[in-house]
FIKOLZA-1660 file (N, C-alpha, C; in steps of 0.1 Angstrom, whole numbers, plus 5000, padded with zeros to 4 digits):
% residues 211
   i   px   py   pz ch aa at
   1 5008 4988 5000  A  X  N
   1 5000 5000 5000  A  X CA
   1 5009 5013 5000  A  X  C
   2 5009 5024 4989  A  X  N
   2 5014 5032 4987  A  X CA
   2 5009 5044 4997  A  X  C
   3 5020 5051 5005  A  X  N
   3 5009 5065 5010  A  X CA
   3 5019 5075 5005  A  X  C
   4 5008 5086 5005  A  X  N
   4 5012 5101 4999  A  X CA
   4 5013 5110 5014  A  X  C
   5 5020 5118 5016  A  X  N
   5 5018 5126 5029  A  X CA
   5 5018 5137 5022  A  X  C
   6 5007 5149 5026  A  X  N
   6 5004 5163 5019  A  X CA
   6 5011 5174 5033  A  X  C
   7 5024 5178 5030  A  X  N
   7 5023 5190 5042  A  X CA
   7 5023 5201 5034  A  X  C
   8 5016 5212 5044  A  X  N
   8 5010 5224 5035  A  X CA
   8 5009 5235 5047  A  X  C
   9 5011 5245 5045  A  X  N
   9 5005 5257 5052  A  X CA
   9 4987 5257 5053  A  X  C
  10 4981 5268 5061  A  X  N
  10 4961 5265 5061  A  X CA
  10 4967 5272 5045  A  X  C
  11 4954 5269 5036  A  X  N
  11 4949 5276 5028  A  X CA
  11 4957 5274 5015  A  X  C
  12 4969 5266 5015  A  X  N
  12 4976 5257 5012  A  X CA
  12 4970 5250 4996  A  X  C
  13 4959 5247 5000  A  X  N
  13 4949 5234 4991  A  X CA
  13 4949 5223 4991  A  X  C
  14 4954 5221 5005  A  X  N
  14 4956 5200 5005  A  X CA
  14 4940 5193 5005  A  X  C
  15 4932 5198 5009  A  X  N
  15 4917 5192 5003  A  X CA
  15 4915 5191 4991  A  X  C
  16 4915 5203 4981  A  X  N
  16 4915 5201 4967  A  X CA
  16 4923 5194 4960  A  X  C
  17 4933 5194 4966  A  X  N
  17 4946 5181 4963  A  X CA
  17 4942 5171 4960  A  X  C
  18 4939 5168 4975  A  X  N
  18 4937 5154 4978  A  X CA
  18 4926 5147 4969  A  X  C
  19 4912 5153 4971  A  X  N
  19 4902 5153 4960  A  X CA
  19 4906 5146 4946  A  X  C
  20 4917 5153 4939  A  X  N
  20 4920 5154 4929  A  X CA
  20 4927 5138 4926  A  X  C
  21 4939 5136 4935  A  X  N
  21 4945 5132 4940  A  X CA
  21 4935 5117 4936  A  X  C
  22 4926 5114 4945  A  X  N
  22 4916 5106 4953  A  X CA
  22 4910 5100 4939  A  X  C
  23 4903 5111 4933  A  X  N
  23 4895 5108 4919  A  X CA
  23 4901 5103 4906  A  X  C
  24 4914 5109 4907  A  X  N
  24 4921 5105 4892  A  X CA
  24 4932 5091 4898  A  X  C
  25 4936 5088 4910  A  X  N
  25 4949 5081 4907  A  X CA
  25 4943 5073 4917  A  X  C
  26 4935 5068 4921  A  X  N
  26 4925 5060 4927  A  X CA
  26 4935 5060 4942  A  X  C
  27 4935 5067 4949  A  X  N
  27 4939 5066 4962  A  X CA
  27 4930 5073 4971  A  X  C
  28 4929 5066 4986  A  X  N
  28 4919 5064 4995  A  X CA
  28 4922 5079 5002  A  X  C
  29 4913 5088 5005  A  X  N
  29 4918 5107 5013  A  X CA
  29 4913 5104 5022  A  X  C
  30 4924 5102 5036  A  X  N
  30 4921 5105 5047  A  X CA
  30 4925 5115 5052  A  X  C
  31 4916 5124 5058  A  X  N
  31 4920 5137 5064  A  X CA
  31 4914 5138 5080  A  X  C
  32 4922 5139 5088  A  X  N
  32 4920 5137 5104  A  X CA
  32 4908 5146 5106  A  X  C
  33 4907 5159 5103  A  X  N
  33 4901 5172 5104  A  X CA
  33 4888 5164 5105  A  X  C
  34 4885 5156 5086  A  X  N
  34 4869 5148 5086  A  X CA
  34 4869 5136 5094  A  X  C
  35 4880 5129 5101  A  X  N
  35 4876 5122 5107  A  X CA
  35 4872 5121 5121  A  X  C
  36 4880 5135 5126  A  X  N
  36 4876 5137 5139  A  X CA
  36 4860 5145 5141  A  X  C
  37 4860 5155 5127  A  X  N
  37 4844 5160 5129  A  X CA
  37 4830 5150 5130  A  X  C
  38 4836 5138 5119  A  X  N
  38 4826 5123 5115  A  X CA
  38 4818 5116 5129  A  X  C
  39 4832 5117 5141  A  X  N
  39 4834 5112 5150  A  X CA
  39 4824 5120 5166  A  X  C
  40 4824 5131 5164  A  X  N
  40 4816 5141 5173  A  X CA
  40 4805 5141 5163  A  X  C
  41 4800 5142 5150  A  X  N
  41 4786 5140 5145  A  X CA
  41 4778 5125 5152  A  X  C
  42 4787 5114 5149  A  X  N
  42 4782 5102 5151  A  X CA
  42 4777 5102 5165  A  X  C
  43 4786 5112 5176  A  X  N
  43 4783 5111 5190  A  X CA
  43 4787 5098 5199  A  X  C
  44 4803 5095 5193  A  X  N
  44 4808 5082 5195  A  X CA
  44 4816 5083 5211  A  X  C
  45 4818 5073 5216  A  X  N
  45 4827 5079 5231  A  X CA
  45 4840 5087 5224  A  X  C
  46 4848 5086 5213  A  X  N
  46 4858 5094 5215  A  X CA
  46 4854 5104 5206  A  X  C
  47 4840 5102 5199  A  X  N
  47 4837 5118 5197  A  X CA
  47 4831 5125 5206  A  X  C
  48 4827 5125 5221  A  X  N
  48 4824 5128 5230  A  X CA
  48 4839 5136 5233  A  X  C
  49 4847 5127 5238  A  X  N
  49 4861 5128 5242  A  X CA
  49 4867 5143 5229  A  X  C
  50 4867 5142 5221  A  X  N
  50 4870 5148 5214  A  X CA
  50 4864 5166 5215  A  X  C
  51 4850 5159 5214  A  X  N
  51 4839 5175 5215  A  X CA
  51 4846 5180 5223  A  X  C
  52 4847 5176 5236  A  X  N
  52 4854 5186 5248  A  X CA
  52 4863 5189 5248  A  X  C
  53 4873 5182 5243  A  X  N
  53 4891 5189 5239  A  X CA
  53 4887 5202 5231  A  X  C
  54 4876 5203 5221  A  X  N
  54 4883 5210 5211  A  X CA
  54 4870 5222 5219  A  X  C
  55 4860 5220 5228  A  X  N
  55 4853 5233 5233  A  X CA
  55 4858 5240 5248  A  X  C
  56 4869 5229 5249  A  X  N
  56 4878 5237 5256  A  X CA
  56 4891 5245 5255  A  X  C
  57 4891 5245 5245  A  X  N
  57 4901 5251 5236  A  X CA
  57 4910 5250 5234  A  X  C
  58 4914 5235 5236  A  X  N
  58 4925 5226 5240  A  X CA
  58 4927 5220 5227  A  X  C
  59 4942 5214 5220  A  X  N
  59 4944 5208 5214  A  X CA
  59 4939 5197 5210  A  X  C
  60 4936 5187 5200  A  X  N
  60 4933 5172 5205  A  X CA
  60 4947 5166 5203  A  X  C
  61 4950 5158 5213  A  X  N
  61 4963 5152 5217  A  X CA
  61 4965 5138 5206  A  X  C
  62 4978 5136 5206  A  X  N
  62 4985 5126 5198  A  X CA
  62 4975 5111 5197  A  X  C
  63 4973 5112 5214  A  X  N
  63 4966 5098 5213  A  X CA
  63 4955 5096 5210  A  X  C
  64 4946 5105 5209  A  X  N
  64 4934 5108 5199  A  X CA
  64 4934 5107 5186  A  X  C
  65 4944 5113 5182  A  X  N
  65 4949 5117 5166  A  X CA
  65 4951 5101 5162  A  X  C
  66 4962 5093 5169  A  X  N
  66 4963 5082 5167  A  X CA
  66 4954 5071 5169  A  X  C
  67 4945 5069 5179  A  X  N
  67 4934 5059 5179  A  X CA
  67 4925 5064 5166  A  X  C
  68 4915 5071 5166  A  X  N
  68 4908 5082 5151  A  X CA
  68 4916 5072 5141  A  X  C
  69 4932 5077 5138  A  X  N
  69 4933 5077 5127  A  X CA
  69 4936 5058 5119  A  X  C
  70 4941 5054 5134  A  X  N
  70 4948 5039 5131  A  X CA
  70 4932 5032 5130  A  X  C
  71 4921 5035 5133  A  X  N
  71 4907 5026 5133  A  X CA
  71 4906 5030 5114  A  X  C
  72 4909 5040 5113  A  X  N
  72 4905 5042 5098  A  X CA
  72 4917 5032 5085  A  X  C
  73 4924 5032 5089  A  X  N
  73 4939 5030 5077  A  X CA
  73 4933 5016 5082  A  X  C
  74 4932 5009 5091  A  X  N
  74 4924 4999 5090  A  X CA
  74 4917 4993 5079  A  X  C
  75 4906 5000 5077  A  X  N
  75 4899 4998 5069  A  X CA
  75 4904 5000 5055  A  X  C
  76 4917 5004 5051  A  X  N
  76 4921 5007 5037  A  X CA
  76 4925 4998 5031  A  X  C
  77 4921 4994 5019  A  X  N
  77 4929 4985 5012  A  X CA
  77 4935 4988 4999  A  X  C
  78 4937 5003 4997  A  X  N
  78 4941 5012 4986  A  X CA
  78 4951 5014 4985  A  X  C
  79 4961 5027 4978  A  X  N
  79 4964 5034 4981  A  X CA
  79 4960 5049 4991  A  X  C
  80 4969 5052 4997  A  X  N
  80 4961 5064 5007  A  X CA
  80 4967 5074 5005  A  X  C
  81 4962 5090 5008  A  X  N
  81 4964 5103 5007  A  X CA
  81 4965 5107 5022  A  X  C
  82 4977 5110 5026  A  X  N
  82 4968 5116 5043  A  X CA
  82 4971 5135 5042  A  X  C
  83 4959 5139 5049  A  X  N
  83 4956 5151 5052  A  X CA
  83 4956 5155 5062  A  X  C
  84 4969 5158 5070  A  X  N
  84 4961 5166 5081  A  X CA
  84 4973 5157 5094  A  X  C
  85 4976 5150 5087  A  X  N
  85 4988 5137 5099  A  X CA
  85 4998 5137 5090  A  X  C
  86 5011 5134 5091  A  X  N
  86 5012 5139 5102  A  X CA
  86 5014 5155 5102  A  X  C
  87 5010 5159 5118  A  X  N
  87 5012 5176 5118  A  X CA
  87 5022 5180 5126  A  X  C
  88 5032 5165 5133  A  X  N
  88 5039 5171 5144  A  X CA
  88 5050 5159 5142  A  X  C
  89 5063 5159 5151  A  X  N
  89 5071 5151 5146  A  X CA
  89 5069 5132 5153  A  X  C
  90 5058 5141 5163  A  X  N
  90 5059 5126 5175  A  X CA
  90 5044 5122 5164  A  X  C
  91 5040 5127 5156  A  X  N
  91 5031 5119 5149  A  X CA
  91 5037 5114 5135  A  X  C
  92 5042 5121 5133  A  X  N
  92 5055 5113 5120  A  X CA
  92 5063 5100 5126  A  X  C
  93 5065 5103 5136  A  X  N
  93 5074 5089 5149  A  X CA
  93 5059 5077 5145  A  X  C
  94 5050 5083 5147  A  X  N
  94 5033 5077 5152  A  X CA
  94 5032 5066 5139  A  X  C
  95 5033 5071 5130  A  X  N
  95 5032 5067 5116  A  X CA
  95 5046 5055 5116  A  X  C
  96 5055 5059 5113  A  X  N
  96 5069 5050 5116  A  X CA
  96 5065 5036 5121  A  X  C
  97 5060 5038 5132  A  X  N
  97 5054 5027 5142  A  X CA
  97 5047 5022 5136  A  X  C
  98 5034 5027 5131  A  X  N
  98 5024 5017 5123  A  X CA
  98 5029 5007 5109  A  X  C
  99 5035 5017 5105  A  X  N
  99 5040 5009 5096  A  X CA
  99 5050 5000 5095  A  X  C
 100 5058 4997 5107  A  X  N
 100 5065 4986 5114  A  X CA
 100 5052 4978 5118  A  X  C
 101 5045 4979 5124  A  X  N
 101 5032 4972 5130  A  X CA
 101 5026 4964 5117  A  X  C
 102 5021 4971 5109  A  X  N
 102 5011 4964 5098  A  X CA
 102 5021 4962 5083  A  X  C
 103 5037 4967 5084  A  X  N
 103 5044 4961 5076  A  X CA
 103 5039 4962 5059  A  X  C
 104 5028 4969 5056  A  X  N
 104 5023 4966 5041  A  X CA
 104 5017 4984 5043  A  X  C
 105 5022 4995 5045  A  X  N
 105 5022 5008 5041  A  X CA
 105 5036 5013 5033  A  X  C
 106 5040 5021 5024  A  X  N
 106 5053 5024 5023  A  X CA
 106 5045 5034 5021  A  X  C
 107 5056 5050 5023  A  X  N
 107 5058 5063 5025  A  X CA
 107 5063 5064 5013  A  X  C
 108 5053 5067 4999  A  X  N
 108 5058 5068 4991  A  X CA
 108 5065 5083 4985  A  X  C
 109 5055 5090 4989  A  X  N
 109 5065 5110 4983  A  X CA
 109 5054 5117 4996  A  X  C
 110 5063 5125 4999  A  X  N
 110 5059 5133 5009  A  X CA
 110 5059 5147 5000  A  X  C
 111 5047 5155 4995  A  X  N
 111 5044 5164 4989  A  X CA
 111 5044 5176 4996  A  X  C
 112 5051 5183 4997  A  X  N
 112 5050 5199 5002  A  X CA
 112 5041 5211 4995  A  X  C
 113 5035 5215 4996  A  X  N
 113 5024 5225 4988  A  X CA
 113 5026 5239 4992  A  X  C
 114 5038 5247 4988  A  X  N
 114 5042 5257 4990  A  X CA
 114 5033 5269 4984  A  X  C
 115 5028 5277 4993  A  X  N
 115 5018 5291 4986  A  X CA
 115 5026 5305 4996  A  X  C
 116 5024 5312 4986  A  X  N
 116 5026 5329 4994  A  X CA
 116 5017 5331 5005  A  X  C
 117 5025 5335 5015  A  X  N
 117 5014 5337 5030  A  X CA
 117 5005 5345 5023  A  X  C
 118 5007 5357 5016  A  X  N
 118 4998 5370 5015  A  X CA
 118 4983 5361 5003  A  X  C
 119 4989 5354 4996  A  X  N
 119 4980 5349 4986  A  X CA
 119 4968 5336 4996  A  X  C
 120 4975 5331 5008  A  X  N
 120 4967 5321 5015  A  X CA
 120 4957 5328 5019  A  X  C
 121 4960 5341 5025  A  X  N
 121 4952 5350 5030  A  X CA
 121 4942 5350 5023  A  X  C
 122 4945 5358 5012  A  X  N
 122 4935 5361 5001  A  X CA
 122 4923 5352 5001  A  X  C
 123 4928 5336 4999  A  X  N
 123 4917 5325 5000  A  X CA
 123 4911 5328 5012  A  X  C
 124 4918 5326 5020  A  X  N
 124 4912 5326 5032  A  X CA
 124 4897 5332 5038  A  X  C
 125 4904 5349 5029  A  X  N
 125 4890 5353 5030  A  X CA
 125 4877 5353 5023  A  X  C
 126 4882 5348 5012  A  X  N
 126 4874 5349 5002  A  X CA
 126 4866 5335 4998  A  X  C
 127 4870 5327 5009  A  X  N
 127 4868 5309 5003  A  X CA
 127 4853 5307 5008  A  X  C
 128 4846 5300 5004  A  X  N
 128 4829 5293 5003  A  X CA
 128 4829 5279 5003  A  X  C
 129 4826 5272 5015  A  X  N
 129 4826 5255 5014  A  X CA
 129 4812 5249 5013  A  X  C
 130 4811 5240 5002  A  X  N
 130 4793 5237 5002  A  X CA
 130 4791 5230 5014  A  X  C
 131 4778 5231 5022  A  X  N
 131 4780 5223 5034  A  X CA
 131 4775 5209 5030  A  X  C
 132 4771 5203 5015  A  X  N
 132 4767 5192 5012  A  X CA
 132 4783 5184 5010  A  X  C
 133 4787 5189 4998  A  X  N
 133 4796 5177 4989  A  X CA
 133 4806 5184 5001  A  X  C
 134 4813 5199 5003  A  X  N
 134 4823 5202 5006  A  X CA
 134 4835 5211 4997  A  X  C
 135 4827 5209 4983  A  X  N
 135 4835 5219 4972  A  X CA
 135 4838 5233 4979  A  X  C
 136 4848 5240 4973  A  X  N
 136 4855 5249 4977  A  X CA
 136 4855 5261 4967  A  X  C
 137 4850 5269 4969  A  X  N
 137 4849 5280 4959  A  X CA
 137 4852 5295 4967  A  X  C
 138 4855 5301 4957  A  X  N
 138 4856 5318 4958  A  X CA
 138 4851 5326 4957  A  X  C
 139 4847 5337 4970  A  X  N
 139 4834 5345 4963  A  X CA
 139 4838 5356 4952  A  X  C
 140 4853 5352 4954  A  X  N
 140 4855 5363 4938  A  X CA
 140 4846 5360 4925  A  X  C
 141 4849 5343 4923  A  X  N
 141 4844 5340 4911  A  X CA
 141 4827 5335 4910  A  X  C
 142 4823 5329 4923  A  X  N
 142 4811 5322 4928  A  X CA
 142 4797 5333 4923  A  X  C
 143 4787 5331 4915  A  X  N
 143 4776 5342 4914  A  X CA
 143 4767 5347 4927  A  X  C
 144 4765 5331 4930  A  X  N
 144 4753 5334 4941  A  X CA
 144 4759 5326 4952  A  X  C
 145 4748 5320 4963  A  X  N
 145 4753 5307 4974  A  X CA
 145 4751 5299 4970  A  X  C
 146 4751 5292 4959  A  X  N
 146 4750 5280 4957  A  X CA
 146 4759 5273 4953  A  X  C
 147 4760 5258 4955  A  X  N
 147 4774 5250 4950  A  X CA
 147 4770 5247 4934  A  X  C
 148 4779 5250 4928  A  X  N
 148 4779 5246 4913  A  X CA
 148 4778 5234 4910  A  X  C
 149 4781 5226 4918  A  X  N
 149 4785 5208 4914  A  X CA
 149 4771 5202 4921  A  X  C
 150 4763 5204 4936  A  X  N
 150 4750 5195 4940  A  X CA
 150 4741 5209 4941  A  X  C
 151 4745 5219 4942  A  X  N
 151 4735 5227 4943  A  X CA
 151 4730 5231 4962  A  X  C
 152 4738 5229 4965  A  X  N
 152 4731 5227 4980  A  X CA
 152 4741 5246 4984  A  X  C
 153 4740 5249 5000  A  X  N
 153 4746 5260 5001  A  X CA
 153 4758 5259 5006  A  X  C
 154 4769 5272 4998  A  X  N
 154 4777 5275 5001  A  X CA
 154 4777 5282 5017  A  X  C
 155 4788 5281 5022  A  X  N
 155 4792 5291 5034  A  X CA
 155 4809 5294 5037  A  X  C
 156 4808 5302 5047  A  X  N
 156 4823 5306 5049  A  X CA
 156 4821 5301 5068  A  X  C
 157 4833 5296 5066  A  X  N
 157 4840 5287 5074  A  X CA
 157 4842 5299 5089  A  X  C
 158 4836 5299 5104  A  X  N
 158 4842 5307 5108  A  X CA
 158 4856 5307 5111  A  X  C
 159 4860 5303 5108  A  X  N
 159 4878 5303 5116  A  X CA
 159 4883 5307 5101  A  X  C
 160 4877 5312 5093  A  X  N
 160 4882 5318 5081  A  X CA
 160 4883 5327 5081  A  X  C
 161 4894 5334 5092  A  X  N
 161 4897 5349 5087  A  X CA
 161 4911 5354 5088  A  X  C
 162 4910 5365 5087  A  X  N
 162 4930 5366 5089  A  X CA
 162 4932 5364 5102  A  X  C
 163 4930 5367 5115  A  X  N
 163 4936 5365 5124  A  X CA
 163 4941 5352 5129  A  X  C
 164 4929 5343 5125  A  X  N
 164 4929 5327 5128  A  X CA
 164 4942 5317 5121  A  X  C
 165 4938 5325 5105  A  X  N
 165 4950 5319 5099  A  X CA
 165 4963 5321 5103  A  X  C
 166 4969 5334 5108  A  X  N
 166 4982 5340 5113  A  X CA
 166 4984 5329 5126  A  X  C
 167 4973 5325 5133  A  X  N
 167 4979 5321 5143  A  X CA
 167 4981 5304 5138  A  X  C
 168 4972 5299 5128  A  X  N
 168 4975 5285 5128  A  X CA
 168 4987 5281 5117  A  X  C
 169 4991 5298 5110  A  X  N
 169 5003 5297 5098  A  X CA
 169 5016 5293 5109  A  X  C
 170 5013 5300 5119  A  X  N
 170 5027 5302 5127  A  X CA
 170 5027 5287 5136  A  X  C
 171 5018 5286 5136  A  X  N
 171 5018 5268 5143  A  X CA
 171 5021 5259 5135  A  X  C
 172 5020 5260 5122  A  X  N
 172 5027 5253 5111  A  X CA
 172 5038 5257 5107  A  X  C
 173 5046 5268 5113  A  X  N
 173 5061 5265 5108  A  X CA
 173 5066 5266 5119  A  X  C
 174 5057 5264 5129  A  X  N
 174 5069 5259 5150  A  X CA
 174 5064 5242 5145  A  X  C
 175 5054 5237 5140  A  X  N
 175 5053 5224 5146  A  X CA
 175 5053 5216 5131  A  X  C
 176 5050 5219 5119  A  X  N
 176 5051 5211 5111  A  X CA
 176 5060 5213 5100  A  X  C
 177 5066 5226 5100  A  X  N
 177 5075 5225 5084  A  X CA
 177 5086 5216 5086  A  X  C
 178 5090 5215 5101  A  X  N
 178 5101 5210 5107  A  X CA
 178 5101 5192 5101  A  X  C
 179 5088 5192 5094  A  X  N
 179 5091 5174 5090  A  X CA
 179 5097 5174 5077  A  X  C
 180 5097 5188 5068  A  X  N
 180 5102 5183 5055  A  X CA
 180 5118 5179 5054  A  X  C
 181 5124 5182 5068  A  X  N
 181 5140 5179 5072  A  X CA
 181 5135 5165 5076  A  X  C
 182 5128 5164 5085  A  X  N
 182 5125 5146 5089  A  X CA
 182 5123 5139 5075  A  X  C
 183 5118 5144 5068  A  X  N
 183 5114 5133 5056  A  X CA
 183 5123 5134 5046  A  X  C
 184 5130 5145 5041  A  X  N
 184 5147 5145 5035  A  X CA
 184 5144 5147 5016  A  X  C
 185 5149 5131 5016  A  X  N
 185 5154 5130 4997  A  X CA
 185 5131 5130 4996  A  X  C
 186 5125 5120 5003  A  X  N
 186 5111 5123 4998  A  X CA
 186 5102 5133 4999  A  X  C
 187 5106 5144 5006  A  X  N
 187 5100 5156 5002  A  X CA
 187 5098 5159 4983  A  X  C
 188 5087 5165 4979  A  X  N
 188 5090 5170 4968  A  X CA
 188 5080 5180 4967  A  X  C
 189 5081 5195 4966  A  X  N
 189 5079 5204 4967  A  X CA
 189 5069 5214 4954  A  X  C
 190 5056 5214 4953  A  X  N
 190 5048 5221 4942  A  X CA
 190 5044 5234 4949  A  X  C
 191 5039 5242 4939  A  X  N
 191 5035 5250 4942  A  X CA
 191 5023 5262 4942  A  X  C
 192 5013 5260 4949  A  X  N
 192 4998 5267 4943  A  X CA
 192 4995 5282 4945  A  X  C
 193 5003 5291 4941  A  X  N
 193 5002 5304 4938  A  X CA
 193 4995 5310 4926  A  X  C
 194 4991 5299 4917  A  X  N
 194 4984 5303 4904  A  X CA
 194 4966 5292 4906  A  X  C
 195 4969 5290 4894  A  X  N
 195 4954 5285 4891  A  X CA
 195 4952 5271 4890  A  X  C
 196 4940 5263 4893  A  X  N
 196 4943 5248 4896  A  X CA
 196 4947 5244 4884  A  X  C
 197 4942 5248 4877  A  X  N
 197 4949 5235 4861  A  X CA
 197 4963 5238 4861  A  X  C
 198 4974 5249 4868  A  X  N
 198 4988 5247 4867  A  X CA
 198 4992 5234 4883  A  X  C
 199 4983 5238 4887  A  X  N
 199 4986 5231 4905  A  X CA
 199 4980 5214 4901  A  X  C
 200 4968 5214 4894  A  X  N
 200 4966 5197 4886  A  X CA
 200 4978 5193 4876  A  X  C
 201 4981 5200 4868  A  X  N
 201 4995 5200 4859  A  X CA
 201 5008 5195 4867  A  X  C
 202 5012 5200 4877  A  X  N
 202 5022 5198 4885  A  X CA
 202 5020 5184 4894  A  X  C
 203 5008 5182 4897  A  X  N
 203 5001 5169 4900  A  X CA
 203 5003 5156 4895  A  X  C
 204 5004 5166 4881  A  X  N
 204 5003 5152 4869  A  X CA
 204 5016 5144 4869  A  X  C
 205 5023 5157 4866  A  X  N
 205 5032 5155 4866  A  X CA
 205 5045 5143 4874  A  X  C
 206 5036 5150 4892  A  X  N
 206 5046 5142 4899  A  X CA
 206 5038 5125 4900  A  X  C
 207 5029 5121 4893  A  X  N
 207 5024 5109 4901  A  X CA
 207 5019 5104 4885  A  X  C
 208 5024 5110 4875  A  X  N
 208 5024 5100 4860  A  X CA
 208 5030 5088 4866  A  X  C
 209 5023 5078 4858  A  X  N
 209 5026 5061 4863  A  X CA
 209 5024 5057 4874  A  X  C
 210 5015 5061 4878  A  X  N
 210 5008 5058 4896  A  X CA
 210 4996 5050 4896  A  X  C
 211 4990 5056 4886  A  X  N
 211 4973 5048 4882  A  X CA
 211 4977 5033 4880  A  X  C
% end
């Protein structure tokens, strides 16, 4: 089983990535963010456990991140995309371990998704998530609230704004850029400061002969 690791700054586009990623080269998107929200919808004991880490404004800790995530990779019998893991080094260690454990993951390219702070912003404020499928749109370009692909409504995310991002940009280069030195020769570095068909192009590029 091949995995892809996406590290990225917020606003970055590792969702649209992955998406892309998911639909064309047939690999499984796990992203901790949807699996921990799945987990507090369902009203499960550790989405209980969870609700309260995060309304207390507390982190959710490693061993959360890791039970969540190891019940899911479980279930994979794909190729996989991960989103969102690892975000720290003792979850990069976290990973290491599993895959000594279940012996049939390899770490195949660790993708870095480099964007201008000032242009993440931009997204940031400007971005629209359908609350059905999850599509991602701009109110630059977007006519009305509706999602172009199911039709259901657009909205903006509250933690979408500049201040939120500044603080979770800066938590991503104290806690996560520090893995692209952990991960070395498999880092490989794109970059989404333009428009998706060059950021799909660059895509193609690194994962021709994958399908």
């Amino acid at each position: 089983m091949k995995c892809i690791i996406l590290i990225a700054a917020p606003a970055a586009g590792k969702g649209t990535i992955s998406k892309y990623i998911e639909d064309k080269y047939n690999y499984k998107h796990i992203s901790t963010g949807d699996l921990l929200r799945n987990e507090i919808k369902k009203n499960t004991e550790i989405g209980k456990k969870i609700k309260s880490i995060i309304s207390s404004g507390s982190l959710v800790g490693d061993d959360v991140i890791k039970e969540v995530f190891e019940k899911e990779f479980k279930k994979s019998k794909s190729n996989i995309i991960l989103d969102g893991i690892p975000r720290t080094l003792a979850q990069a260690k976290m990973l290491d371990e599993l895959d000594k454990e279940y012996d049939n993951i390899e770490i195949d390219k660790v993708i870095h998704i480099d964007i201008d702070k000032e242009i993440a912003i931009d997204r940031i404020e400007n971005r629209l998530i359908c609350e059905n499928c999850g599509s991602v749109f701009s109110k630059k370009v977007i006519k009305d609230s509706k999602c172009t692909k199911c039709g259901d409504n657009l909205v903006s995310r509250e933690d979408d704004n500049k201040e939120t991002f500044l603080d979770r940009y800066n938590t991503f280069l104290k806690e996560t850029k520090p893995l692209l030195k952990y991960y070395g020769d498999k880092v490989i570095t794109i970059y989404n400061n333009s428009t998706l068909e060059d950021i799909y192009k660059n895509v193609d590029e690194l994962l021709e002969g994958d399908e």
